[in-house]
C-alpha distance (Angstrom), angle and dihedral (degrees) to the residues before:
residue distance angle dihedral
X1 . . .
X2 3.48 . .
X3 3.87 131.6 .
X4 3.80 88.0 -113.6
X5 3.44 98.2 44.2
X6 4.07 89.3 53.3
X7 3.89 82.4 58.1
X8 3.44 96.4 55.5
X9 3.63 101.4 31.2
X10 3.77 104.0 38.2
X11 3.85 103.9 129.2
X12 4.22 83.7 60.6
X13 3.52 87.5 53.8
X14 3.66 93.8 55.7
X15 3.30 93.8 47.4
X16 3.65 91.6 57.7
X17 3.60 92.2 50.6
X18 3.35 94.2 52.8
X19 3.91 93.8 56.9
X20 4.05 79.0 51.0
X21 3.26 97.9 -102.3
X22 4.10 122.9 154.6
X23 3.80 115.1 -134.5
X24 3.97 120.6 -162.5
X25 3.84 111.8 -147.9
X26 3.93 107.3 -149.8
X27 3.96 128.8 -160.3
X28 3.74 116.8 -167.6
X29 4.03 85.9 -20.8
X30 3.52 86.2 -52.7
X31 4.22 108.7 125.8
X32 3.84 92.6 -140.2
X33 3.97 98.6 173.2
X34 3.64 136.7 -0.1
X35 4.02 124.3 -146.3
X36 3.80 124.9 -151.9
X37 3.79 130.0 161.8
X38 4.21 113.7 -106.5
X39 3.29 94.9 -114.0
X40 3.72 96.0 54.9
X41 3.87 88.9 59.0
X42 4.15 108.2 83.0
X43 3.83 110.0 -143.8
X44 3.97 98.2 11.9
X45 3.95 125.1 117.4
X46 3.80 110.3 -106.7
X47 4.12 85.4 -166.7
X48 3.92 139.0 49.2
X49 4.00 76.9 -130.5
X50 3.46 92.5 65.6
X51 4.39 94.6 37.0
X52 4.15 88.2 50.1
X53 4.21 105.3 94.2
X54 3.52 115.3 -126.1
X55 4.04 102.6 -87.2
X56 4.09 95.9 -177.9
X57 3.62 86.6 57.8
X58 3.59 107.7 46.4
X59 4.00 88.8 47.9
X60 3.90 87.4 58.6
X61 3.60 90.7 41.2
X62 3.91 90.8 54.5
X63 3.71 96.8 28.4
X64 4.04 104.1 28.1
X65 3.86 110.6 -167.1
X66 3.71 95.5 -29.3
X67 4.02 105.7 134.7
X68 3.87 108.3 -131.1
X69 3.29 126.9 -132.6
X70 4.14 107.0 -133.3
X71 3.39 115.9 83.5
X72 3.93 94.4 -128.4
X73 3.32 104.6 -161.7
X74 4.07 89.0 58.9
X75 3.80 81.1 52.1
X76 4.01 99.4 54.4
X77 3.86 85.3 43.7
X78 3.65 92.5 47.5
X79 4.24 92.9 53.7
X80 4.25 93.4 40.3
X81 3.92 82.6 51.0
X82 3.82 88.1 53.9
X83 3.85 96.8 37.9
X84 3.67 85.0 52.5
X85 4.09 94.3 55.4
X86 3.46 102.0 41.6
């Protein structure tokens, strides 16, 4: 399938993923991308949950029990607040 074809026939490519299908998208011959639903793929992540590493764990694994001292939550509230205004 080509690139322009996907534009113009996208609902017919969802339904093919949704049956599990894989669909090559093509330029000049070329496959430039290939589209397959998550759960199709054995072994992938099917969330950003399950991408994200494991943050509580590698601060215990760097820090151990060792109590810090920033209040984090002050520190998350202090960057959104920042985000927010700029």
């Amino acid at each position: 399938m080509t690139v322009g074809e996907l534009r113009a026939s996208f609902k017919t490519v969802e339904a093919r993923l949704a049956k599990g299908m894989r669909v090559q998208i093509t330029r000049r011959g070329e496959v430039v991308a290939e589209m397959f639903a998550p759960a199709s793929e054995p072994g992938k992540a099917t969330s950003m949950h399950e991408t994200m590493p494991d943050f509580e764990a590698r601060l215990k694994r760097i820090w151990g029990d060792r109590p810090l001292d920033i209040d984090t939550t002050a520190l998350i509230s202090e960057g959104r607040e920042r985000d927010r205004l700029s």
